[in-house]
C-alpha positions in Angstrom: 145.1 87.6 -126.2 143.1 87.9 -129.7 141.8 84.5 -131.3 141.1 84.4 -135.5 137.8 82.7 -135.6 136.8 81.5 -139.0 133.2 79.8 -140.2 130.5 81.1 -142.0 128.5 83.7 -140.1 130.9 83.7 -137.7 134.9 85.0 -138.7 136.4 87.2 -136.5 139.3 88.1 -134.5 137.6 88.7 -130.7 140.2 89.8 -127.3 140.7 88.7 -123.9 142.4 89.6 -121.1 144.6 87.0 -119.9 144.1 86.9 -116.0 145.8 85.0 -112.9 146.4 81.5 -113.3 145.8 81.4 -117.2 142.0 82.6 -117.1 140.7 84.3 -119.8 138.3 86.9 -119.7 136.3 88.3 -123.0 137.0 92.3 -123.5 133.8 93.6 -124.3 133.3 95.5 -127.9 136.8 93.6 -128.7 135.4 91.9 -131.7 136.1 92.5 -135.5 133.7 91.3 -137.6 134.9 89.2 -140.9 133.5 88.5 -144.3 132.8 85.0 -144.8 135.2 83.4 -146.7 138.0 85.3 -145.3 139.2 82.2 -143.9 141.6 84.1 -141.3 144.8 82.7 -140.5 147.4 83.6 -138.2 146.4 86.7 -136.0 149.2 88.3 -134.1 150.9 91.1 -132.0 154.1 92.8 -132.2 156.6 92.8 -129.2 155.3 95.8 -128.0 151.5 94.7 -128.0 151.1 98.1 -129.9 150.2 96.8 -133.3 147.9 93.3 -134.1 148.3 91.8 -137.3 146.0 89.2 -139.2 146.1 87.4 -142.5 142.7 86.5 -144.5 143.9 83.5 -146.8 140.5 83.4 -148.1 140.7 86.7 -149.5 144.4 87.1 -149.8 143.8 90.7 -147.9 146.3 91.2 -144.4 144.6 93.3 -141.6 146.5 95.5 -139.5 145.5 97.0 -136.4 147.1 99.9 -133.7 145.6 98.3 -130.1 144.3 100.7 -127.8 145.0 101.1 -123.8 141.8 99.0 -123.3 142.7 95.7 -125.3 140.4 96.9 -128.6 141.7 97.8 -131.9 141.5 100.2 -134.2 142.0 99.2 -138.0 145.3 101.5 -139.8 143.6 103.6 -142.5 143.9 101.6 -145.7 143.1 98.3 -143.8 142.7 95.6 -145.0 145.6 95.9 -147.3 146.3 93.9 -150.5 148.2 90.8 -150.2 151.4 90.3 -152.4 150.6 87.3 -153.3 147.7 84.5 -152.8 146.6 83.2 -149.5 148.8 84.9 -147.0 149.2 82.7 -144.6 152.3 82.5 -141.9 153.2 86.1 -140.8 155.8 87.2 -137.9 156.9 90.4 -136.7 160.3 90.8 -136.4 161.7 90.2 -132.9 164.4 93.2 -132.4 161.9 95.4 -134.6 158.4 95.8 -133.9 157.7 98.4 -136.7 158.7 94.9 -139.2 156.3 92.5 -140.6 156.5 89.3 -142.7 154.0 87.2 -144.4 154.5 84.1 -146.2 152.1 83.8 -149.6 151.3 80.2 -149.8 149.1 80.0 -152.9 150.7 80.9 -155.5 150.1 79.3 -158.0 152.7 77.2 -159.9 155.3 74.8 -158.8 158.5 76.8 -157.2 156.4 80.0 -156.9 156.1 80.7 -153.6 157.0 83.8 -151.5 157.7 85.8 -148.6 156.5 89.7 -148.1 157.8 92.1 -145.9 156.4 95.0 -144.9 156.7 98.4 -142.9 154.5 98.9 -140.5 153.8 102.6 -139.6 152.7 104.5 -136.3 149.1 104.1 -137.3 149.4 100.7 -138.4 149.4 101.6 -142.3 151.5 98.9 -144.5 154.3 99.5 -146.7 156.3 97.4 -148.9 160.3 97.0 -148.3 162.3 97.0 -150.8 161.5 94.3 -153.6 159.1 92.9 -151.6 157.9 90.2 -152.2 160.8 87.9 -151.9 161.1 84.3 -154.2 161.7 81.4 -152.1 161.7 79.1 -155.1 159.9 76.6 -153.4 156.2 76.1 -152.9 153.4 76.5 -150.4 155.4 78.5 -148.1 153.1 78.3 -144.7 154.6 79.4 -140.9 156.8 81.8 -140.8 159.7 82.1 -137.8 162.4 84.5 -136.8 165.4 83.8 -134.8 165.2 85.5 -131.3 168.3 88.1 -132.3 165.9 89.1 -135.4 168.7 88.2 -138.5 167.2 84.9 -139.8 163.8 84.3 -141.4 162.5 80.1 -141.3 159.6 79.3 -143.6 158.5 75.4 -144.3 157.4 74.9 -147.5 154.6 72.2 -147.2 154.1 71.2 -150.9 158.0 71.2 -151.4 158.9 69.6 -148.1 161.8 72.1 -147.9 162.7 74.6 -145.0 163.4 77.8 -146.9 165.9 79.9 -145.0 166.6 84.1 -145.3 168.6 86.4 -144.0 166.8 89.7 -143.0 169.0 92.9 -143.2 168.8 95.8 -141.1 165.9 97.6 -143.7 163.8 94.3 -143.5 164.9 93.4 -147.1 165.4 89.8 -147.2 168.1 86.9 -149.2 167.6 84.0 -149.7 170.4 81.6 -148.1 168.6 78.5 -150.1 166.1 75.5 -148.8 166.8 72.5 -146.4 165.2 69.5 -147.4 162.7 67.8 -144.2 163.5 64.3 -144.3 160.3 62.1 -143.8 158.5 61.6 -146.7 160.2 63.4 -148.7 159.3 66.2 -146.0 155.6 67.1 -147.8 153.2 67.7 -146.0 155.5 69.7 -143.1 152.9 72.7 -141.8 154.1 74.7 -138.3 157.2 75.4 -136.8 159.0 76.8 -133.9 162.4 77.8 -132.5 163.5 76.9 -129.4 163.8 80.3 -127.2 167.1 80.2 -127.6 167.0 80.3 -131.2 169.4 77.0 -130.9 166.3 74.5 -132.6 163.9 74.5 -134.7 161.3 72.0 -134.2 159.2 71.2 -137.2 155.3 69.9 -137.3 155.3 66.9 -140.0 151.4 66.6 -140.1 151.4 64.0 -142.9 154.0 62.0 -141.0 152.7 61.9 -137.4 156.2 63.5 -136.4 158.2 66.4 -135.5 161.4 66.7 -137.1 164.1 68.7 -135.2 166.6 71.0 -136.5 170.0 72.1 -134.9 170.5 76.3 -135.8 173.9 77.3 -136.8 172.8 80.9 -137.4 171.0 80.8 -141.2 171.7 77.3 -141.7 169.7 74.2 -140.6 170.9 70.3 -140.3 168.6 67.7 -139.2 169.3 65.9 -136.2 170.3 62.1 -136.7 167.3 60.8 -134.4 165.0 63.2 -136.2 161.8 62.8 -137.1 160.1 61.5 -133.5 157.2 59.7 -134.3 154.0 60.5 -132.5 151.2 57.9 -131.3 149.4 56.0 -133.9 146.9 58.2 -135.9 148.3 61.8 -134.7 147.7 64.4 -137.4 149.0 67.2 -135.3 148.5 70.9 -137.0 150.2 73.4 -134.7 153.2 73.0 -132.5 154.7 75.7 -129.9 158.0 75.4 -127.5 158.6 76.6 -124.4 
């Protein structure tokens, strides 16, 4: 397990080992010192657990590590690599292809400029652009990324847009746009994490402004909002992250 940690004097991404009933336990000379103001964002493995990616929106830079037999990592050469756009934020490796990475860019600045990278990611961990890379989503503030379990369909809410921006991935990694799904509440602004169901059948979406989670049925790229959809949460909720079991 790594954790992004982010605070002056003290950003880092730093590993445990996840033991019996859900303990964890720190792996010693597992931490990766940051700069302050890298602001690190999502941190996360492949489906392997043989590459570690992590986003510094701070600094628009994406880290990339191989992780060794012990739990520690060692950075790709080149690392930390360039963002393709500002404050990389959401990222996801692709489910059927762990050698696949994608990273929303959620700063951009200008109304409808948001986008999506994808990149190769090589035996040492280097980072390579496919194809056009990045990809428009003509929406903006494009935060969490998700990937349907079978790896052909790429989710990203757009939080200033209150839009669901939906891609099909080819087999390269290239991505097309299928077009955006509007969130209902609110005008759907303000929408930040999401998550499929594991069978790839819902996607359940975190409106923090709201105090809700809107749910979405999955009819392979295309989303429709469920009639009883948004749930409200208690009075006051501002949640920030959501995850399904």
């Amino acid at each position: 397990v790594y954790v992004a940690n982010s605070g002056t004097g003290g950003s880092n991404y730093t590993g445990f080992r996840l033991a019996a009933a859900g303990r964890l336990w720190p792996i010693p000379g597992s931490t990766v010192t940051l700069p302050d103001g890298a602001q690190p964002g999502d941190v996360l493995f492949n489906a392997t657990g043989s590459k570690l990616a992590g986003t510094r929106v701070g600094t628009s830079m994406i880290d990339s590590f191989t992780v060794r037999r012990d739990g520690r990592l060692t950075a790709a050469p080149g690392s930390p690599f360039a963002a393709q756009g500002l404050g990389p934020f959401g990222s996801e490796f692709r489910p059927t292809n762990p050698d696949q990475l994608f990273v929303s860019n959620a700063h951009n600045v200008g109304t409808g400029s948001g986008t999506v990278s994808a990149f190769r990611v090589s035996a040492n961990a280097a980072l390579t652009p496919i194809g056009s890379s990045p990809f428009p989503d003509l929406q903006t503030a494009p935060c969490w990324v998700e990937i349907s379990p079978n790896g052909r369909f790429l989710f990203t809410v757009n939080t200033a847009s209150g839009t669901i921006s939906r891609y099909a991935i080819h087999r390269s990694g290239v991505l097309s746009l299928l077009g955006s799904t509007p969130v209902k509440a609110t005008g759907g602004v303000g929408a930040v994490d999401a998550r499929l169901s594991p069978d790839g059948r819902f996607l359940y979406v975190d409106e923090s402004k709201a105090g809700a989670v809107g749910v979405f049925a999955v009819h392979g790229g295309q989303l429709a909002e469920l009639g009883s959809s948004p749930v409200s949460l208690p009075t006051g909720a501002t949640p920030a992250g959501i995850v399904v079991s």
